[in-house]
C-alpha positions, 0 to 999 in steps of 0.5 A: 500500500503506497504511503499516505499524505497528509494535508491539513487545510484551515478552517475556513468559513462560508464566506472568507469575511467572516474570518477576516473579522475574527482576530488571530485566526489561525487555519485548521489543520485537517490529514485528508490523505490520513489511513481509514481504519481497519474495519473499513474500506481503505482511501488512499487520499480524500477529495479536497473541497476548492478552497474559496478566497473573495476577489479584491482582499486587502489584509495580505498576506493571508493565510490560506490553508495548512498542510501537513504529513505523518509520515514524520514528526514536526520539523522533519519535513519539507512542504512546496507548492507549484503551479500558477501564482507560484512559479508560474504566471501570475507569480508571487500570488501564493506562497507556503512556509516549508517548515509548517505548510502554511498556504498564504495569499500575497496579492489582490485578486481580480476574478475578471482576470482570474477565476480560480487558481490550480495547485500541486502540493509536495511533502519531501524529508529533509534529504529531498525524497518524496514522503507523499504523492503530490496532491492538487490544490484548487483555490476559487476566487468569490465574485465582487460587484467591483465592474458597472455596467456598459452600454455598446454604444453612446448613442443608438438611432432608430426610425418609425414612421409617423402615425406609428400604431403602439407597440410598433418596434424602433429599436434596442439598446444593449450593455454588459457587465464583466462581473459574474454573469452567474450573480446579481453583480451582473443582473442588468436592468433597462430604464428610459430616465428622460424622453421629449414627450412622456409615454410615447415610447417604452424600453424593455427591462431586460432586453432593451428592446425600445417600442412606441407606446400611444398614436400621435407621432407627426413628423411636421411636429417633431421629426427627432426624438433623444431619449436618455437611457439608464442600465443597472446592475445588482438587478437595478440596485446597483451600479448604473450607466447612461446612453442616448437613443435618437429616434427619426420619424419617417415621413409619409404623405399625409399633407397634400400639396396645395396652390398658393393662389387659385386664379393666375394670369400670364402672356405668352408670345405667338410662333415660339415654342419650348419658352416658359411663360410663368410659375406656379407656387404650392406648399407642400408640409411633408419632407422636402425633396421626398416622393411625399412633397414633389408636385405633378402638374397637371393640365385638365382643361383648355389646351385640346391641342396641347400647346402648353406643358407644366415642369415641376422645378426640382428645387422649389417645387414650382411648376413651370409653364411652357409653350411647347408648340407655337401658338397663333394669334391669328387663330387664338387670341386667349386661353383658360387652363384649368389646373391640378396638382397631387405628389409623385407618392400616393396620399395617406387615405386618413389625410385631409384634402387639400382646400387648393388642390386646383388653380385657373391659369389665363394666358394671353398670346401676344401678337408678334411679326412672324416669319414667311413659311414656305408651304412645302419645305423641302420642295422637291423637283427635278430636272434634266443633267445637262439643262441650258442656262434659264431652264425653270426649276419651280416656284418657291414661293411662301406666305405670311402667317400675320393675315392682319398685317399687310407685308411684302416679301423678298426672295434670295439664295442663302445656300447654293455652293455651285451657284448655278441657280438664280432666284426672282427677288419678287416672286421666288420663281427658279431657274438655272443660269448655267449648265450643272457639271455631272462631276460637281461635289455637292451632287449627293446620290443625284440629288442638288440642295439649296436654299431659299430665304423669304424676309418680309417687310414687318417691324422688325423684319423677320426671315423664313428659310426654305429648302429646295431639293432637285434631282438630277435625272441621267440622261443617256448622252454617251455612247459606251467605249470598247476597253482595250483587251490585254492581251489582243491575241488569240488562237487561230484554230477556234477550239483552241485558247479561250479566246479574246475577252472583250469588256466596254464602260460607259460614262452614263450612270444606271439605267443608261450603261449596261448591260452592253449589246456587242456586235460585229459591224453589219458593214463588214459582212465577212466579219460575221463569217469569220468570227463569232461573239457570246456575251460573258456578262453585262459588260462582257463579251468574248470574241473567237474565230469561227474557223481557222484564221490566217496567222497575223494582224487583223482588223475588226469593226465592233458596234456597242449598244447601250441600254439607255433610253433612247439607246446609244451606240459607236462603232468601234475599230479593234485590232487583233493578232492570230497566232499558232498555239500550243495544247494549253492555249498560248501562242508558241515561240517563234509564230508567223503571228506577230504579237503587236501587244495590243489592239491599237497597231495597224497593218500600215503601221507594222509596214512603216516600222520594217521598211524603216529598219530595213532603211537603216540596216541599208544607211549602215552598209553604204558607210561601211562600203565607202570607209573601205573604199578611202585609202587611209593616208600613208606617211602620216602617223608617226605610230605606223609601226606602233598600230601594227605591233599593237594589232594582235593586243587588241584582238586579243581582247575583241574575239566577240564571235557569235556565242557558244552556238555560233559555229560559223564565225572566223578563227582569229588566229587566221586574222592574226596571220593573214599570209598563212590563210589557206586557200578557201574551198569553193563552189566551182565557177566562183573565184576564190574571195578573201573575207578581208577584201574590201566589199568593192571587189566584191560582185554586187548582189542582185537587187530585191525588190520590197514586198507589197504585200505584209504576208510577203514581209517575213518571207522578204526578211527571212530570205535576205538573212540567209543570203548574208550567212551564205556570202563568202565575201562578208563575215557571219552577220553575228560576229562582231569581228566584220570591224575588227581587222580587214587585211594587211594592205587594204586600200581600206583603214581599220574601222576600230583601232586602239590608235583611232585616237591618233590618226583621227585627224586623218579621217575625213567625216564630213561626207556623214553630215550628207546622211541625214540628221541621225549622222550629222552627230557622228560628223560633228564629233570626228570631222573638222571643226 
């Protein structure tokens, strides 16, 4: 059996004042850990009572409990105590004497801070061992109503509508106590110590809870309540504290709005609109700026054609009256309006009735001078593009509306950006003074606007404005234009390419432009045997050969008809070129056709051109003929011998032949040694010729005659070239060595010399002057000056 522990604790009484009465107290010692005796159940220690100790106790220290063991005799043993307000936080609170076990207070209590305190109690002999298991120690600490109570708030709001019923809600106020909620020290009672009027509001004891208690609220009486309020606690015996509670009264619509005056009289100007003619004062005793005082007007009798309107001014509640269609003097001279007034909220049924919830308002129009009205504004005519200077456009003329006033009025032109149309001052009659440009910027989707002015002679004068609106109607006075095709070839064979696409545009705008008529002129009747049209589109059309067609040049004659209204139509030339193609519709390389590159050449044309080339191609033998018929001078140049020696350089660096493909052309190092040239093989019963004799020894080719026909013209050309590759006498005519070295002893000098330089002086170039504008150049750079 494990040894047992004694504790004695004091006596303590119920309640700890008592004992602090009692001079000399000394604590009872009690052995609750003390043996049971043998006849009964064996304890191994007792249950300890919490040890209870009021808050706020000023006679320290004060001794708490004795503890105590009989495992050994007086003296002989240690007591400890541990835990919080030992040596845990808060310290120093409790304390105990080692030698007697005497538990002492040493520190105030705060039960808001801390409730009760839990310790460990040890018995150790005076070597330190353990006598006893360590036992707990509870100590409580007894309430004190030492905390008032505490309102939330300093101030609670609330709101009720006026006319409230009782008992109606408004609102609650709330406090605390830190004191034991489990005593009265904490028992919190609610109380109203001061409102405005008494009785009309109550609170709740216990729950703070404010309603309204009897009828009679009127937010136009007092729209704020400030009650005083009171909390207690010890059940309202005890301490106390004070808050505020302000109550709003909410506005209903239980005023309604009323005129100040019941009969009013303004004036209001003829022909004028969106003015105010005068205002409309009412009193409204329900809270301003609420749906419950803002005042709709509302006109009940005297305008059928509502010419007037009523605004309610959001600042003052008034009510503006305005025209907002112009009135006639002419047609009326007086109006009576009868009007009412009522809130946007709808009004309390208990409210009472306005006594001036209707007013009579007299408005007098005043007669004033008023502009001229055109009678139809915009006026709209047309005429005709392209109208001669004076054609009549329409009459724009306007009225007076002051029928009682006898007025003149005058006309002019306020706006007219082309200043093509000119008014009549008197009577407004239109009409043009030049010919309107189809092309003009202010033409808007074939429409002209302009401008009238109509002032009459009144005091003071006043103007009316009117709009003159003119379309310009399309006249169909252009005939539709071919557009050249690109490219003007096609195919010879009529199943092959897709053939010629053809468009054409016209000047006129729809309906007189397309769709376009495309047809072969009936003047050429062989032009519909030779060639056909389909029509692709409305613009479009495509022309192909009805059966093969000789390769070359050919010349068409279209007719072009549009849809206008009478119709316009041209009959236009179009040139096309016929060439051989290829499977996927292309003219093949090298084609007899030649491709002129667009409809516009003519066969005159292609002849002018070759017979010019072959003019020059002429021009250029002649002067090579006469350069090597001219002996170049001898004795002169003192760098005869220097040309010579300086031959083989320059051929060295113009061996141009004719290309890779050129197999015909000289090898130079014939040239560069003429002696060793070998004897030419030639045709029997043709002397032997040397390429680098001079082109007058040699026999004339007969003279060809020009074609006369331009079928004939390739054939001409063809034939001529293949003369030149087969004369003997004259180099391949691709080769650039025909000016390069002609010989050792011709009577001829070299056309191209490194030394030309030198020997210019030499050469006689005056005769070039005698060829024509195109040499008279060439002349004045060599020749004498």
């Amino acid at each position: 059996m494990d040894a047992t522990f004694l504790l004695a604790l004091g006596l303590l009484t119920q309640s700890l004042g008592l004992s602090q009465g009692v001079a000399g107290l000394q604590p009872r010692t009690l052995y609750p850990w003390r043996p049971a005796s043998a006849l009964g159940r064996v304890r191994r220690a007792w249950v300890i009572p919490p040890i209870s100790v009021s808050e706020n106790h000023r006679r320290l220290p004060y001794p708490l409990v004795q503890i105590k063991s009989d495992k050994q005799q007086l003296g002989s043993v240690i007591y400890s105590i541990q835990g919080p307000g030992v040596d845990e936080e808060p310290r120093g609170v409790f304390s105990i004497d080692k030698f007697t076990g005497r538990v002492f207070l040493n520190a105030m209590l705060d039960r808001e801070e801390t409730d009760r305190f839990r310790l460990r109690a040890f018995a150790l002999d005076l070597g330190g061992s353990t006598l006893e298991d360590p036992t707990d120690l509870e100590i409580v600490v007894v309430d004190q109503n030492d905390n008032r109570p505490v309102f939330l708030q300093e101030a609670f709001t609330g709101h009720v509508l006026e006319g409230a019923a009782p008992g109606t809600y408004v609102t609650r106020a709330e406090a605390t106590d830190a004191d034991d909620p489990d005593t009265d020290n904490a028992a919190l009672r609610y109380s109203i110590l001061e409102q405005g009027s008494p009785g009309l509001f109550s609170i709740d004891e216990h729950t703070g809870a404010i309603r309204t208690v009897q009828v009679g609220l009127d937010r136009e009486v007092v729209a704020v309540y400030n009650l005083t309020l009171q909390v207690a606690d010890m059940s309202g015996e005890g301490l106390t504290a004070t808050a505020s509670a302000i109550i709003s009264l909410d506005d209903v619509n239980d005023n309604a709005p009323e005129f100040t005056r019941d009969q009013l009289s303004m004036e209001a100007a003829e022909a004028i609109s969106g003015v105010d003619v005068g205002r409309l004062e009412v009193e409204d005793r329900d809270l301003p700026g609420s749906p419950n005082w803002v005042a709709r007007f509302t006109i009940l009798e005297g305008d059928p054609e509502g010419q007037f309107t009523i605004r309610t001014d959001p600042k003052t509640n008034e009510g503006v009256l305005s025209v907002v269609k112009p009135l006639d003097h002419e047609s009326r001279e007086h109006y009576e309006l009868m009007v009412t007034v009522q809130n946007e909220a709808p009004l309390q049924a208990a409210a009472p009735r306005a006594q001036r919830g209707q007013a009579r308002v007299s408005v007098r129009v005043q007669d004033t001078n008023e502009a001229p009205v055109f009678p139809e504004s915009p006026l709209r005519t047309s005429l005709a593009e392209g109208a001669p200077p004076g054609t009549a456009v329409a009459l724009f003329s306007a009225r007076d509306p002051d029928t009682q006033q006898l007025q003149r009025i005058s006309y002019s032109k306020d706006y007219d950006p082309e200043d093509w149309l000119q008014v009549d001052r008197a009577t407004g009659k239109v009409q043009t003074q030049r010919v309107l440009s189809p092309a003009s910027p202010f033409l808007k989707d074939g429409w002209y606007r302009a401008i009238v002015l109509a002032l009459d002679d009144g005091s003071p004068p006043s103007t009316g404005t009117g709009t003159l609106s003119i379309e310009i109607v399309e006249v169909n006075d252009h005939a539709p234009v071919l557009a050249p095709p690109s490219p003007s070839s096609l195919c010879s064979e009529p199943d092959q390419g897709p053939g010629l696409l053809l468009g054409a545009t016209d000047e006129d705008l729809p309906p007189h432009g397309a769709p376009f008529l495309f047809q072969l002129s009936p003047r050429f009747p062989e032009l519909s045997r030779n060639w056909s049209l389909s029509q692709v589109n409305v613009s479009h059309t495509r022309l192909r050969p009805r059966h093969q067609i000789p390769e070359g040049p050919h010349r068409l004659s279209l007719l072009l008809r549009d849809s206008g209204q009478p119709p316009q139509e041209r009959e236009q030339p179009l040139n096309v070129t016929v060439c051989r193609c290829g499977p996927d519709g292309a003219c093949l390389p090298g084609a007899t056709a030649l491709r002129a590159g667009g409809a516009g050449v003519s066969l005159g044309a292609l002849v002018i051109v070759l017979a010019s080339a072959i003019l020059l191609l002429l021009l250029v033998l002649l002067a090579a003929i006469r350069s090597r018929f001219q002996q170049p001078p001898r004795g002169k140049g003192p760098l005869r011998g220097l040309q010579d020696d300086l031959r083989d350089n320059i051929l060295n660096y113009d061996e141009q032949g004719g290309g890779e493909e050129d197999q015909d052309a000289y090898d130079i190092n014939q040239l560069r040694h003429p002696p060793e040239l070998p004897a030419l093989s030639l045709p029997s019963g043709r002397p032997p010729l040397r390429r680098d004799a001079p082109f007058g020894h040699v026999p004339r080719q007969p003279h060809r005659v020009l074609p006369t026909s331009p079928a004939d013209m390739a054939s001409f050309i063809s034939d001529g070239l293949e003369a030149a590759d087969t004369d003997p006498s004259v180099p391949p005519y691709d080769t650039a060595l025909i000016y390069d070295y002609e010989g050792d002893g011709s009577v001829a000098g070299t056309l191209s010399s490194i030394l030309s330089s030198h020997g210019d002086e030499d050469q006689d170039y005056d005769y070039l002057r005698d060829w024509g504008p195109r040499f008279a150049r060439l002349a004045d750079m060599y020749g004498h000056p």
